[in-house]
Structures are given as structure tokens and as C-alpha cells.
RODO-2510 file (C-alpha; in nm, 4 decimals, decimal comma):
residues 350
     n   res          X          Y          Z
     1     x     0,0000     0,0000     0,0000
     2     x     0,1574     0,3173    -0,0919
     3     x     0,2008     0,6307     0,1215
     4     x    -0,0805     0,8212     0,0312
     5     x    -0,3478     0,5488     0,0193
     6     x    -0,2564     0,4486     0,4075
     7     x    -0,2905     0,8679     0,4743
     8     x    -0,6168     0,8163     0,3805
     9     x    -0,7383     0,5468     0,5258
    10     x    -0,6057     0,7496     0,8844
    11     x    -0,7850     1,0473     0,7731
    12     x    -1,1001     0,8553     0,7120
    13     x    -1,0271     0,6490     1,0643
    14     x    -0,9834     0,9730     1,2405
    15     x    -1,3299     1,1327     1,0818
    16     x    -1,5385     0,8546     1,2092
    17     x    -1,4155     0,8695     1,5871
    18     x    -1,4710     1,2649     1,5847
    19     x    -1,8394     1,1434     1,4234
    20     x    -1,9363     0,9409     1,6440
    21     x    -1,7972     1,1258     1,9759
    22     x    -2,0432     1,4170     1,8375
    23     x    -2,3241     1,1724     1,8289
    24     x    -2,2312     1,0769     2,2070
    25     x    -2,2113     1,4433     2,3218
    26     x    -2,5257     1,5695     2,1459
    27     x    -2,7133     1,2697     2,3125
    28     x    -2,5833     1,3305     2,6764
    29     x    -2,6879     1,6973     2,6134
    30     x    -3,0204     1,5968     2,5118
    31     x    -3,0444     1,3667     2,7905
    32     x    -2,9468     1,6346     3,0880
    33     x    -3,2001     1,8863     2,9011
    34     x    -3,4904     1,6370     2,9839
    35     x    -3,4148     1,6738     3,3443
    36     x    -3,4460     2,0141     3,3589
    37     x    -3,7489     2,2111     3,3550
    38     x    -3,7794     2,4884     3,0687
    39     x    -3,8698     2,8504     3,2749
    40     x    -4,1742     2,9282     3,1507
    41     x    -4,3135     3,2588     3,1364
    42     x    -4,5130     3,2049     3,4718
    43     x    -4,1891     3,1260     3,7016
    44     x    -4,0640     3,4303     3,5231
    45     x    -4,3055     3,6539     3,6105
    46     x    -4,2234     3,9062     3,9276
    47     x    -4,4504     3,7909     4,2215
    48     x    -4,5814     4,1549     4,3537
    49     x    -4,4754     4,2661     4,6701
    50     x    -4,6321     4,1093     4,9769
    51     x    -4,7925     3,8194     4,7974
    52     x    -4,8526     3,4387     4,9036
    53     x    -4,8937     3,2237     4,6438
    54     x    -5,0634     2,8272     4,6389
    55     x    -4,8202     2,5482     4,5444
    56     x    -5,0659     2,3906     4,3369
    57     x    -5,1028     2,3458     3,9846
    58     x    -5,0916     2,5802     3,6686
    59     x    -5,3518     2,4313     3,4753
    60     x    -5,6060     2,5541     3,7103
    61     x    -5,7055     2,9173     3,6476
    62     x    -5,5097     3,1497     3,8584
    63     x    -5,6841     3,3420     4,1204
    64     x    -5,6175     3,6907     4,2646
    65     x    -5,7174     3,8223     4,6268
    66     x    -5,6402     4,1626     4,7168
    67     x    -5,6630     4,2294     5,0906
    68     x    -5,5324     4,6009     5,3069
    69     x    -5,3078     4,5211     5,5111
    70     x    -5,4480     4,4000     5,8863
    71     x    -5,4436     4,7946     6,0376
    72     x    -5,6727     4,5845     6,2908
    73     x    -5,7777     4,2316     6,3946
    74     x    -6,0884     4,2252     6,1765
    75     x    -5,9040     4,2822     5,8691
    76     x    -5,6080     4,0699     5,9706
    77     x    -5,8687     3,8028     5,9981
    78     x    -5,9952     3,8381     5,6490
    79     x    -5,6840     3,7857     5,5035
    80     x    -5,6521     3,4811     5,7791
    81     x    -5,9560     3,4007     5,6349
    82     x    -5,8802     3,4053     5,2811
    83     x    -5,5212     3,2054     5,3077
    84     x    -5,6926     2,9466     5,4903
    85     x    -5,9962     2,8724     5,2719
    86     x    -5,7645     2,9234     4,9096
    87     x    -5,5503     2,6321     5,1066
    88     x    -5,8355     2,4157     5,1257
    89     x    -5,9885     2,4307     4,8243
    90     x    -5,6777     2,3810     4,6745
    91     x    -5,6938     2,6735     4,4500
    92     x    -5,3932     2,8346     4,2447
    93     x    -5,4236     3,2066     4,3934
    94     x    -5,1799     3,4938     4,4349
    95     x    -5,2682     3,6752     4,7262
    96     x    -5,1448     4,0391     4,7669
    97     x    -5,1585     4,2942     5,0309
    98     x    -5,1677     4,6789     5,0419
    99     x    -5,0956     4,9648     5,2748
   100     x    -5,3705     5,1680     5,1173
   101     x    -5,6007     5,2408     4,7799
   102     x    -5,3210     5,3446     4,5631
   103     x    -5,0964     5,0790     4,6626
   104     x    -5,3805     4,8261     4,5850
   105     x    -5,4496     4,9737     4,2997
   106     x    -5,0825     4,8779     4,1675
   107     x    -5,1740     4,5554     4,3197
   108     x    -5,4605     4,5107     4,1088
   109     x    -5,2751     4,5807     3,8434
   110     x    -4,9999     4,3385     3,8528
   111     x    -5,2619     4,0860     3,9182
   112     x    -5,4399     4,1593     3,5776
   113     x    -5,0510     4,1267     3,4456
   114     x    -5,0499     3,7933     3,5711
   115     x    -5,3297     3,6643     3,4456
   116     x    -5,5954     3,6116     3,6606
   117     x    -5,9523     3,4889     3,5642
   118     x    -6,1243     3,5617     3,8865
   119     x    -6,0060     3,8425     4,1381
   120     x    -6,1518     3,8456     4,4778
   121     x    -6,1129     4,2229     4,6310
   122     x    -6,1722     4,3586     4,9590
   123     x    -6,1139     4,7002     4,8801
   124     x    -5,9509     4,9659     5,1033
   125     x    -6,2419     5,1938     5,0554
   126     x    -6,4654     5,3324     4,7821
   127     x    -6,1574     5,4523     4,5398
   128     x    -6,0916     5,1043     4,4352
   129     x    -6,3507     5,1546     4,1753
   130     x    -6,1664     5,2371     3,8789
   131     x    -5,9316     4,9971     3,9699
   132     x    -6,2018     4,7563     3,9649
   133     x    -6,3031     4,8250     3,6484
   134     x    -5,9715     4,7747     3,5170
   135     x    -6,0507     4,4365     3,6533
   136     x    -6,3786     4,3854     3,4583
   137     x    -6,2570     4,5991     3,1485
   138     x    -6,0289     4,2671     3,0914
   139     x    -6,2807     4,0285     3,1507
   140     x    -6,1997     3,8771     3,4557
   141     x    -6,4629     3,7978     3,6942
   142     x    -6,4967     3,9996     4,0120
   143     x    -6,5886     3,8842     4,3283
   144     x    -6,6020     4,2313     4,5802
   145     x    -6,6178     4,1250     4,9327
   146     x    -6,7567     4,4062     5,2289
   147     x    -6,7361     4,7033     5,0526
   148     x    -6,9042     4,8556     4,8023
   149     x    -6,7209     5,0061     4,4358
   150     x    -6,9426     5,2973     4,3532
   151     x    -7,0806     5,2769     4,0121
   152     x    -6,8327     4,9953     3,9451
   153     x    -7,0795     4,6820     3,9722
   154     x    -6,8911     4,3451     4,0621
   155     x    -7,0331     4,0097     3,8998
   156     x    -7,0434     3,8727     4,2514
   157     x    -7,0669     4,0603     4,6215
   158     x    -7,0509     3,9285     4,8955
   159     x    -7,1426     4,1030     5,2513
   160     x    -7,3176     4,1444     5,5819
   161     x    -7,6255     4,3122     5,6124
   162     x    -7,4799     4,6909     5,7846
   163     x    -7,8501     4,8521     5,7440
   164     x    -7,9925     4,5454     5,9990
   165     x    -7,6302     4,5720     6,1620
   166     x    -7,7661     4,9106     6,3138
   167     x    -8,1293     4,8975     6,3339
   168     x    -8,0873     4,5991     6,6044
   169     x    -7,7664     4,7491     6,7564
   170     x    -7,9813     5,0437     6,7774
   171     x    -8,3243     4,8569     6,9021
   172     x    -8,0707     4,6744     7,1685
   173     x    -8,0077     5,0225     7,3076
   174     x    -8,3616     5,1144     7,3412
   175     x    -8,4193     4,8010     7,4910
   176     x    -8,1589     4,8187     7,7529
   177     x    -8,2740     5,1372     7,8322
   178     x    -8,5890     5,0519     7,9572
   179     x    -8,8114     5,2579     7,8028
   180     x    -8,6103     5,5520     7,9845
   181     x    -8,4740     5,7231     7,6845
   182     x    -8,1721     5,9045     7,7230
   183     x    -7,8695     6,1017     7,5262
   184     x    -7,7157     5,8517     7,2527
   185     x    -7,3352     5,9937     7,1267
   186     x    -7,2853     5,7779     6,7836
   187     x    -6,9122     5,6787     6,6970
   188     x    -6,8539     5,6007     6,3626
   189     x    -6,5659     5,5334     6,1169
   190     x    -6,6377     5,7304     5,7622
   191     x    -6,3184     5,6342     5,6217
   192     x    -6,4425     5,2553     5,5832
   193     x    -6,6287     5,3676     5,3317
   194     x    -7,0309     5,3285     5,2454
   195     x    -7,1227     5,0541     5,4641
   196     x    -7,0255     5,2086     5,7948
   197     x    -7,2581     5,5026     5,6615
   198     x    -7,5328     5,2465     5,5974
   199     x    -7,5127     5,0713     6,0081
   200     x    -7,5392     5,4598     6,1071
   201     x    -7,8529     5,5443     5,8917
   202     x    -7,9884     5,1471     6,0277
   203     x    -7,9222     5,3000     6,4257
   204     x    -8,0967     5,6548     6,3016
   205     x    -8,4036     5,4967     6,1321
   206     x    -8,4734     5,3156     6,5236
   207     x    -8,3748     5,6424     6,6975
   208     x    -8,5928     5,8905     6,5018
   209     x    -8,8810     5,6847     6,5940
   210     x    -8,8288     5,6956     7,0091
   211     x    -8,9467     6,0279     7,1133
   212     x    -8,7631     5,9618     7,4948
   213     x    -8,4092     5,9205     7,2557
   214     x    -8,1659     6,2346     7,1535
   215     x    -7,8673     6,1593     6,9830
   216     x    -7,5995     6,4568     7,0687
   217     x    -7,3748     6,4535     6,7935
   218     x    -7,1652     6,2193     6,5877
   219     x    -6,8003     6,1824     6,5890
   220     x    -6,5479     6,0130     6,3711
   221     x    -6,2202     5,8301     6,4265
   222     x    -5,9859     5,8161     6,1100
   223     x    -5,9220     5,3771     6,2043
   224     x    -6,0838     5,1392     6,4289
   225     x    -5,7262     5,0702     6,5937
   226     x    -5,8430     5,1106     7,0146
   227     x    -5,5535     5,3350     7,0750
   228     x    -5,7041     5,5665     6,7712
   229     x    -6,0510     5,5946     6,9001
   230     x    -5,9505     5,6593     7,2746
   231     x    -5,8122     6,0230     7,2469
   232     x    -6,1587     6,1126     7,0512
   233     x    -6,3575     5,9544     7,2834
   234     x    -6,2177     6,1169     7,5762
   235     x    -6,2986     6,4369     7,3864
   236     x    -6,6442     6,3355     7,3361
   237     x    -6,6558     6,2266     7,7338
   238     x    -6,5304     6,6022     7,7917
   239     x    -6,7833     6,7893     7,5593
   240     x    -7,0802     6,5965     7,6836
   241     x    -7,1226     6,5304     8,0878
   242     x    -7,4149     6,2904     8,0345
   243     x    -7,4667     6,0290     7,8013
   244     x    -7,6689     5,7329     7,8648
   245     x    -7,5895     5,5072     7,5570
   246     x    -7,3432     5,4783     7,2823
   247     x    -7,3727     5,3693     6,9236
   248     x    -7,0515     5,2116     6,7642
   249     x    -6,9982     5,0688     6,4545
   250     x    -6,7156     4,8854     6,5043
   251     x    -6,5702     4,6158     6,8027
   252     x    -6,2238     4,7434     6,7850
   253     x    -6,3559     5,0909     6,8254
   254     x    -6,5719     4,9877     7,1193
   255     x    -6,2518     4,8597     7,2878
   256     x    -6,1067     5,1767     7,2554
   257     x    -6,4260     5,3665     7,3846
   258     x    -6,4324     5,1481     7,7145
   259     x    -6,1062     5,2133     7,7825
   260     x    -6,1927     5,5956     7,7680
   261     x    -6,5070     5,5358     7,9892
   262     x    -6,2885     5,3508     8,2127
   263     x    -5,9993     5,6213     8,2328
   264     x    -6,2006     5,8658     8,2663
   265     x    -6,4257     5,7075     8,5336
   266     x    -6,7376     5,7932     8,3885
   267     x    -7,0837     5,5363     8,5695
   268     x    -7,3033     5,7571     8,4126
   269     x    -7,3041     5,5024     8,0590
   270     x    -7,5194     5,2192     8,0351
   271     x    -7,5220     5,0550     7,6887
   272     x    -7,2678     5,0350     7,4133
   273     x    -7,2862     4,8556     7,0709
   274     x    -7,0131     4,7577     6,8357
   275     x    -6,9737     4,5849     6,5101
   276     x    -6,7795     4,2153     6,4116
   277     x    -6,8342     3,9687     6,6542
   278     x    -6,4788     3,9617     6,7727
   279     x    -6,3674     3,7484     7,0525
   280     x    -6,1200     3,9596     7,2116
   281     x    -6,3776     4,2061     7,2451
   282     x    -6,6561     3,9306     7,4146
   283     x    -6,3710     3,8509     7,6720
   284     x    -6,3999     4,1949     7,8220
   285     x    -6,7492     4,2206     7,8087
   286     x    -6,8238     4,0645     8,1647
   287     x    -6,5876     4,3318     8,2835
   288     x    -6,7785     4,5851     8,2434
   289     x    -7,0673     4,4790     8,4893
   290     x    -7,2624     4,8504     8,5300
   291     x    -7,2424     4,8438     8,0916
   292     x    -7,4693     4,5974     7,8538
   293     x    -7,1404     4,5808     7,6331
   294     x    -7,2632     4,4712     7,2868
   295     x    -7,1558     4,3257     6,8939
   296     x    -7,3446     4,3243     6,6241
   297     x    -7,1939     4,0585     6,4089
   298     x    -6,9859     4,1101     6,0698
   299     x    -6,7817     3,8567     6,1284
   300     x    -6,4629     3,7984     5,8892
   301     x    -6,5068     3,4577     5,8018
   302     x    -6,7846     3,5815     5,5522
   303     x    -6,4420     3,5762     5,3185
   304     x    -6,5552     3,1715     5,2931
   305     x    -6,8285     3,2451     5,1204
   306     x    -6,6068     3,4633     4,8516
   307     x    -6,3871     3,1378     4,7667
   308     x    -6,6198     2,9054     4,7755
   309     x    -6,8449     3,1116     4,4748
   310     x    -6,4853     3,1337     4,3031
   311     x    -6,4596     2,7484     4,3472
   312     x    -6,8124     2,7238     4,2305
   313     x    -6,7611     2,9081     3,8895
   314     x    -6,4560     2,7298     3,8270
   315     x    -6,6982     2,4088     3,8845
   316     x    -6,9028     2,5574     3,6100
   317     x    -7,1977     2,5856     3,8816
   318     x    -7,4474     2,9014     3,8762
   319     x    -7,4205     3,0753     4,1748
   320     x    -7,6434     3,4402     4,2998
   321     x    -7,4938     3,7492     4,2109
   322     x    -7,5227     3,8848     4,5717
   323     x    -7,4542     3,7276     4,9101
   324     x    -7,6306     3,8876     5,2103
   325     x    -7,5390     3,7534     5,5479
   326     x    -7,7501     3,8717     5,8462
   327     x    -7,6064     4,0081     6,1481
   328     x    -7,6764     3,8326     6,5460
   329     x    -7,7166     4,0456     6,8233
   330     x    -7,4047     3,8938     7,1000
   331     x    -7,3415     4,0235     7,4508
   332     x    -7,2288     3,8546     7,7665
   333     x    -7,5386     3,6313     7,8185
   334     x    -7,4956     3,4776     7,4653
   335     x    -7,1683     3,5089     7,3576
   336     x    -7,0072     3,1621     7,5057
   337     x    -7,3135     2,9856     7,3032
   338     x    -7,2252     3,2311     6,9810
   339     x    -6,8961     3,0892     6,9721
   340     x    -6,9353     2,7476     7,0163
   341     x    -7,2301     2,7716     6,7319
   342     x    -6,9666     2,9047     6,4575
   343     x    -6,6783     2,7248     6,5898
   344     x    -6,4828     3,0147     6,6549
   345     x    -6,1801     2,8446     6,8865
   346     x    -5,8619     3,0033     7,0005
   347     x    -5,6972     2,9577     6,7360
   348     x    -5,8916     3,1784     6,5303
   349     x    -5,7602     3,5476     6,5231
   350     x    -6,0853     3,6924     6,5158
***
């Protein structure tokens, strides 16, 4: 065999081990790229700010909640609330936070970004109603929980009844009073938004009928938050030297006012109503002997009802376009049996 025919034959030998160590390599590769998951444009996608988010799977529509931020307990229970039921439903939700409308309004936003088909918003007040819109204006469903969105009208809404919340809170202080009438201060929280307006006009539409009942004045507090209301109710406690009854529309606020009454060592006070059904507030109520200490229940667990209509429609079920939970009258000769009815244990944080 000459020179160059054996070159060749080395040259040709040489070409098919470079070949097939190719072959080898590209099929390892291939193999390693099957155990890796490709990102997908979900996983990249930047989770907003304060957000909790189901380990559960992406095939099932994604679901937003937008919550404020837990300035008191009953909020903080919502959002309790609404963790806790998207966990056991098993639903794929992103739930965000806010520390107030314009921040949940960005909220909102990156949860139409993401791709929600149902949003379930507790909104910080009434200004969340263009935001809502947004929400509708890109066709996903909306499910408003407590308050109300102005014009904006949400394909579901869930609530309690505020109206009956203060006619009975109100009919509980004419009660208590014995027929005796009195001066009635009423402590509200405008900044809540329309439904705290609508347990104030329930309470008036009871007062304006008692002849025997004068309500001095109404005052606001800018929160709920006890240590809020108490400076403005010792100013209301200044002002006015005798009032026999107080309408509240809130629990937390109602903690707050008692601990005024009690600083300021005023006996002259004989009924107070409030607005939740919270617990912390119905273990104080048997301290307050000389005061039929009241709630008018709202309670925070309504959020339930907001998940399981989302569940529904993702069932394909038909469920009512409003949700209208009635309020129970609670004060310390009921409230052991109220709890125990709606399993509301220790645990809870409401």
C-alpha cells in the first residue's frame, strides 16, 4: 500500500471517531435537558410585593385576592380568612396585600398582568372603583367582598347586612334602656367607606322613631385601631357630661371607647354597641358589669363564602350574584353559646 493510500485510510479512521464522539455528546446533552425544567413565562413573572402564592397546579385558572393590610384584627382576619380557605380548596391564587387604595391599585394591576380569571377584592375603601373596572374591562370575573365600588358593579358581592347591623344594635339600646330614653353619642368610622354610613342610617331609622331618645352629635375616628378611638372619645366624654348610651360601629372601636369610659371614670353610661363579633372584644365584656357591652356581628369569616363562589364558577356551577349575610345580636349572656355555634376556637384570630 503506498504512502498516500494508508494517509487516507487514517484520515477517514480519524473522521469517524470525531463522528461518532459528536453523536455521544449531542445525546448526553439531550439527555441532561430532559431533566431540567424549561422557565416558563409564569416562574418568570415578578410575584408583587407582599404576595402568598398556592403550590398547586398551573392548569387551574389562577386566582387573585387583594386584601389592606391587617391595620386591625378584623381585617387581619380576612386575610386569615382568605389564606386558609384558598388552602383548602386547593386553589392556584396569588394573594397580595396593600398599605392603602393606591398601593392596591398597583396591586390590582400586577394581578391583571399575571393573568388572573377571577379576582376576589376587599377594597380599602370606595376609590378602588376604577381599579375595579380595570378588573372587569379585561374580563376577569370579580368577586367584591364588604365594601361597596361605587358605580363599578362586581359580577359577585358578597357582605353582611350593615342597614340590619344598626337597626338591632340600635333597638338593643332602646331596649336596655328601659323605656327611659336618654342622650345617645354615635361613633362612627367614615373612612371605611359606604357601609359604615349604611349601620349609622340602620341605628338613626330606630332612633328617630323613640321620642324619649336624643342623639348629641356624631363623631369620627380616622381607624378602628383602640388606641385611635380613645383620644376622641375622651374628647367626646369632655364635651358631653351625660350620656346614657353609645352607638358604635365597630368592636375594635368599642374597645377603645371602654377604655376611655374607664380612664375617665365615667358610671353615668349604660349601653354600648359595636360591630364584628370579635372574641377579644366578648372577653372583656363581663368586665364591664354597670355596661350591657354589645356586637353586632360582621364577622370575617364571611371571606368563605367569597372562595367558595370562586370554586363554584370554576366548577361551572351558577351561583347568585349577591350574598347577604344577616347580622346576630351577642353580649355577655350569649356570647359563650355564639362561639361554640360558629366554631370560633382560640386559634382563630378573630
Amino acid at each position: 500500500m503506498n504512502r498516500k493510500r494508508i494517509l487516507m485510510v487514517v484520515l477517514c479512521i480519524a473522521l469517524a471517531v470525531s463522528l461518532s464522539l459528536v453523536a455521544a455528546a449531542c445525546s448526553s446533552g439531550g439527555d441532561n435537558a430532559a431533566t431540567e425544567e424549561p422557565a416558563t413565562e409564569d416562574t418568570q413573572a415578578t410575584e408583587p410585593a407582599d404576595t402568598e402564592a398556592a403550590d398547586t397546579s398551573a392548569d387551574q385558572p389562577l386566582v387573585g385576592i387583594s386584601v389592606p393590610n391587617n391595620p386591625t384584627g378584623w381585617v387581619g382576619a380576612v386575610q386569615w380568612a382568605a389564606k386558609q380557605k384558598a388552602e383548602e380548596l386547593g386553589l392556584n391564587y396569588q394573594l397580595v396585600t396593600s398599605n392603602d387604595p393606591n398601593d392596591q391599585a398597583n396591586k390590582i394591576d400586577d394581578l391583571i398582568n399575571l393573568g388572573c380569571k377571577y379576582i376576589v377584592l376587599f377594597p380599602e375603601n370606595d376609590e378602588l372603583a376604577v381599579a375595579a373596572q380595570k378588573i372587569k374591562d379585561a374580563g376577569i370575573t370579580l368577586v367584591d367582598f364588604d365594601r361597596t365600588l361605587g358605580d363599578t358593579e362586581p359580577d359577585y358581592y358578597v357582605a353582611g347586612n350593615n342597614e340590619e347591623m344598626g337597626v338591632i344594635g340600635a333597638q338593643y339600646i332602646v331596649e336596655k334602656l328601659e323605656g327611659k330614653g336618654g342622650n345617645v353619642a354615635i361613633m362612627n368610622i367614615p373612612n371605611y367607606g359606604e357601609i359604615f354610613t349604611e349601620r349609622v342610617n340602620g341605628a338613626k331609622s330606630v332612633f328617630d322613631k323613640e321620642d324619649n331618645i336624643k342623639v348629641i352629635g356624631e363623631w369620627a375616628s380616622n381607624d378602628g385601631a383602640p388606641e385611635t378611638v380613645l383620644p376622641v372619645m375622651k374628647d367626646v366624654l369632655t364635651a358631653n357630661p351625660q350620656i346614657d348610651a353609645i352607638y358604635s360601629t365597630d368592636d375594635e372601636m368599642s374597645m377603645g371607647i371602654l377604655q376611655a369610659i374607664k380612664e375617665e371614670g365615667r358610671t353615668d353610661i349604660k349601653v354600648i354597641t359595636g360591630g364584628g363579633g370579635w372574641k377579644d372584644y366578648f372577653n372583656i365584656m363581663n368586665d364591664y358589669p354597670d355596661i350591657w357591652v354589645s356586637s353586632q356581628t360582621y364577622a370575617p369569616y364571611m371571606m368563605y363564602d367569597c372562595l367558595d363562589i370562586v370554586q363554584k364558577l370554576i366548577n361551572g356551577e351558577t351561583v347568585e350574584a349577591r350574598t347577604i349575610i344577616p347580622p346576630v345580636n351577642v353580649d355577655r349572656d350569649n356570647y359563650e353559646q355564639y362561639l361554640s355555634d360558629n366554631g370560633i376556637t382560640d386559634e382563630a384570630p378573630y
